[in-house]
C-alpha positions as CSV (number, residue, x, y, z in Angstrom):
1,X,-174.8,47.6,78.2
2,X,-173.9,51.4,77.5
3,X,-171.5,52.4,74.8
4,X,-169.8,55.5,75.9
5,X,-169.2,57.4,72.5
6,X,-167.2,60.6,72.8
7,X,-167.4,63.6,70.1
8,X,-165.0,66.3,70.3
9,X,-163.8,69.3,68.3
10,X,-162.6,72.9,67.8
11,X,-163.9,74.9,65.2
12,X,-164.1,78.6,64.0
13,X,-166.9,80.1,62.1
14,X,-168.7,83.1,61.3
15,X,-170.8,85.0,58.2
16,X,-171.2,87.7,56.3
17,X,-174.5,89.2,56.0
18,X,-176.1,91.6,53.2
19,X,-179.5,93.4,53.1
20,X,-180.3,96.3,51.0
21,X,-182.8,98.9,51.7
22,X,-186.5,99.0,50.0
23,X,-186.2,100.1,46.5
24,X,-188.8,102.2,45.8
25,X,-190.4,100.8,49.7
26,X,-191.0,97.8,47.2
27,X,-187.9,95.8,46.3
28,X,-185.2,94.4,48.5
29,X,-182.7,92.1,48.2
30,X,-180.8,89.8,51.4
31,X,-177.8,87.2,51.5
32,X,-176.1,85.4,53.5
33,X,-172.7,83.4,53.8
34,X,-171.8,80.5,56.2
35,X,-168.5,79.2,57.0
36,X,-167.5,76.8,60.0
37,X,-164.1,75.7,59.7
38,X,-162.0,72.6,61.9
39,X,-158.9,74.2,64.5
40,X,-158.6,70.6,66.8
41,X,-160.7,67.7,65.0
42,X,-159.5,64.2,66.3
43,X,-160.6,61.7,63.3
44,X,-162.0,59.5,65.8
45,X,-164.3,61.7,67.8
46,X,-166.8,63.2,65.2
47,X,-170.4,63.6,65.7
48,X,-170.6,67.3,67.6
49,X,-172.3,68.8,64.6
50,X,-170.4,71.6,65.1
51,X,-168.4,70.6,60.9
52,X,-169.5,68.5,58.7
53,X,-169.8,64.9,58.5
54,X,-166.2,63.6,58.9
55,X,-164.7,66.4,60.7
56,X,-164.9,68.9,57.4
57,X,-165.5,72.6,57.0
58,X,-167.8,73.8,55.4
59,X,-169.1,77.2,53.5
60,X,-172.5,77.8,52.3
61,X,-174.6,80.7,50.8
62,X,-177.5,80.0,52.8
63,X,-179.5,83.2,52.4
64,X,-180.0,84.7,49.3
65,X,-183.4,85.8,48.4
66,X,-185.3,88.8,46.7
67,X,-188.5,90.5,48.7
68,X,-191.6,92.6,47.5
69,X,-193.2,94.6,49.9
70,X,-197.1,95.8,49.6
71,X,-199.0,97.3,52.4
72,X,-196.7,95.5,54.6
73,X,-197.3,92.4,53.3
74,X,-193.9,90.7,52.0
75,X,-193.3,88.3,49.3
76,X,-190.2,86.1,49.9
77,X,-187.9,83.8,47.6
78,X,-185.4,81.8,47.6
79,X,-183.1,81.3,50.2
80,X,-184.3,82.5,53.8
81,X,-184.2,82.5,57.5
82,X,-187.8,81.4,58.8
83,X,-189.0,81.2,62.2
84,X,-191.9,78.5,62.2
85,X,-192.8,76.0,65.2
86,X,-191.4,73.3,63.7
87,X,-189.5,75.0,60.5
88,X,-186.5,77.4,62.2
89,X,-182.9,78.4,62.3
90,X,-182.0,75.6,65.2
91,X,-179.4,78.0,66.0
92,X,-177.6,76.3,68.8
93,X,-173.9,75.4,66.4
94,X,-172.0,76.9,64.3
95,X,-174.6,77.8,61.4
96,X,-178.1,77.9,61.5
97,X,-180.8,75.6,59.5
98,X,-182.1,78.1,56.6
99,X,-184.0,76.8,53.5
100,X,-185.1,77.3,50.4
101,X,-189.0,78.4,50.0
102,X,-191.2,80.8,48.6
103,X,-193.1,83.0,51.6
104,X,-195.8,85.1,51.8
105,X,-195.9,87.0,55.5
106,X,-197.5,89.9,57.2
107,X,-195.4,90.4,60.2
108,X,-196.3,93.7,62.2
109,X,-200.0,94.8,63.6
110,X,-202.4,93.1,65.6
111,X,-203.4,90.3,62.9
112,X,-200.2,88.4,61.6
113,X,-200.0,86.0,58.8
114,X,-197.3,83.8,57.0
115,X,-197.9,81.2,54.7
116,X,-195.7,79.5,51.6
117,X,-194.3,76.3,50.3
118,X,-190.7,74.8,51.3
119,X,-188.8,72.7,48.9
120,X,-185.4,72.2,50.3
121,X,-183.6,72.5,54.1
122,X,-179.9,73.4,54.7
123,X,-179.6,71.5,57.9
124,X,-177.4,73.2,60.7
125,X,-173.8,71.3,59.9
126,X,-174.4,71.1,55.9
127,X,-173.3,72.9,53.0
128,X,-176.2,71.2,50.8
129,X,-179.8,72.0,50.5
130,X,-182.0,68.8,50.4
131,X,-185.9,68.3,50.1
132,X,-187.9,68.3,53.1
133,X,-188.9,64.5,52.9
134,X,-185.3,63.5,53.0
135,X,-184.9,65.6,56.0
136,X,-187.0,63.5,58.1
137,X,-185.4,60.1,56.7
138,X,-188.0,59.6,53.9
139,X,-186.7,58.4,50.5
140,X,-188.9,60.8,48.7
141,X,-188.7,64.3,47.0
142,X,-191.5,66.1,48.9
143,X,-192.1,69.6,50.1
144,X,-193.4,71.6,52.9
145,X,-197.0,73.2,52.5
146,X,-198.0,76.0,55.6
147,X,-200.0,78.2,56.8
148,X,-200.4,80.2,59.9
149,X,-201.7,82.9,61.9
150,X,-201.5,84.8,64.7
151,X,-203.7,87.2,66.6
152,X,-202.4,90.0,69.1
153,X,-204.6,93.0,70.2
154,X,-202.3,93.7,72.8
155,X,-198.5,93.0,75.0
156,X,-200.6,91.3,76.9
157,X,-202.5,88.9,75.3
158,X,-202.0,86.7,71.8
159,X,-203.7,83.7,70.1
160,X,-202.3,81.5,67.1
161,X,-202.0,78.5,65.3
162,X,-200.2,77.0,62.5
163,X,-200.5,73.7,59.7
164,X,-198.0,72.0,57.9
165,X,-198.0,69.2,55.2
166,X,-195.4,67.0,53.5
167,X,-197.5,65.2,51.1
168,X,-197.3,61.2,51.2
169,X,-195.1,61.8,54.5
170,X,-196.2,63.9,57.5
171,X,-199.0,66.4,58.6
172,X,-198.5,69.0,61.8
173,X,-201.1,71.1,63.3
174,X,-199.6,73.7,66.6
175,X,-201.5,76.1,69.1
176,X,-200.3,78.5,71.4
177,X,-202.3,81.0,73.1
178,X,-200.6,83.1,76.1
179,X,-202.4,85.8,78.7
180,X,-200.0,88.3,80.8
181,X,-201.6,90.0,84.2
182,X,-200.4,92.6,85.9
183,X,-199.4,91.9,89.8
184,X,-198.3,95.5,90.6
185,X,-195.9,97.9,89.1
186,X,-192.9,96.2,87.8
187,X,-194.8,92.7,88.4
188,X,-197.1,90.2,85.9
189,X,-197.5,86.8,86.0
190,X,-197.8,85.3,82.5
191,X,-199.4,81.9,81.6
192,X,-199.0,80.1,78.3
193,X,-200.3,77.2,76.6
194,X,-199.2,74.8,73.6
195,X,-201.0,72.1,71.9
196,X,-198.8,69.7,69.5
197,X,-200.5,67.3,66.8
198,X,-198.3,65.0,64.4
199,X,-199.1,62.2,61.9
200,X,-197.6,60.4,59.0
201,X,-200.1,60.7,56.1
């Protein structure tokens, strides 16, 4: 037997965003503030993430960090934005996931790098941060543990692969390597390939 089980609501939202510029090409500092707030929330029709449990608004700082830069290498920490496999901003509501982590990431030229440790998630329709075990239902205070990397000679061609570790919880291993040939002018036919591994540890 199917339960139909409607969600429904109307909400307004936005945020305010801050980045400085490099200090000395060394030091910069980034925040960022959440808001999603009800317009047309019937009690009985909750569950669209778009608020909060309940039909509630909801603010959040969720970025606010401090970066130092070497050789184009960047140190990250505190509250951030980060664009893993698994680990990303899930941006399809009203405010993204963001978390809070320590990061160490080489983002630009042909060999790229990020690793770093996780601690705590603000999930997309939350104004808390909670531990990364707890995110995935487990009654445990755990963290996230990664590394990656990712090769790219050229536009046309790039190799990569990440790990990821909650201790006592869950490992995660991904893959992706992608090859773009040119047809003709204006024309390429690109083919890509992903490999997935998951287990609870």
């Amino acid at each position: 037997r199917t339960i139909d089980v409607l969600s429904e609501a109307w909400a307004i939202g936005g945020s305010i965003y801050y980045r400085s510029g490099w200090l000395k090409d060394v030091f910069s500092l980034e925040a960022e503030g959440f808001t999603s707030q009800p317009l047309l929330t019937p009690d009985d029709r909750g569950g669209t993430l778009l608020l909060a449990p309940g039909q509630e608004g909801y603010s959040v700082l969720g970025i606010a960090n401090a970066k130092l830069r070497y050789k184009g290498i960047v140190l990250t920490g505190y509250r951030q934005s980060l664009g893993l496999p698994y680990v990303n901003r899930q941006d399809n509501r009203m405010t993204p996931n963001t978390f809070e982590a320590v990061t160490l990431a080489k983002e630009e030229g042909r060999l790229r790098f990020s690793t770093g440790y996780i601690w705590r998630i603000k999930r997309r329709n939350a104004d808390d941060f909670v531990n990364m075990a707890e995110a995935v239902g487990v009654a445990k205070d755990r963290g996230l543990a990664y590394a990656g990397v990712l090769w790219q000679p050229d536009e046309d061609f790039h190799i990569g692969g990440s790990l990821g570790i909650v201790p006592d919880v869950l490992a995660a291993g991904y893959a992706e390597i992608a090859r773009a040939f040119a047809l003709r002018e204006g024309l390429s036919l690109r083919l890509d390939g992903q490999f997935s591994y998951q287990q609870s540890v």
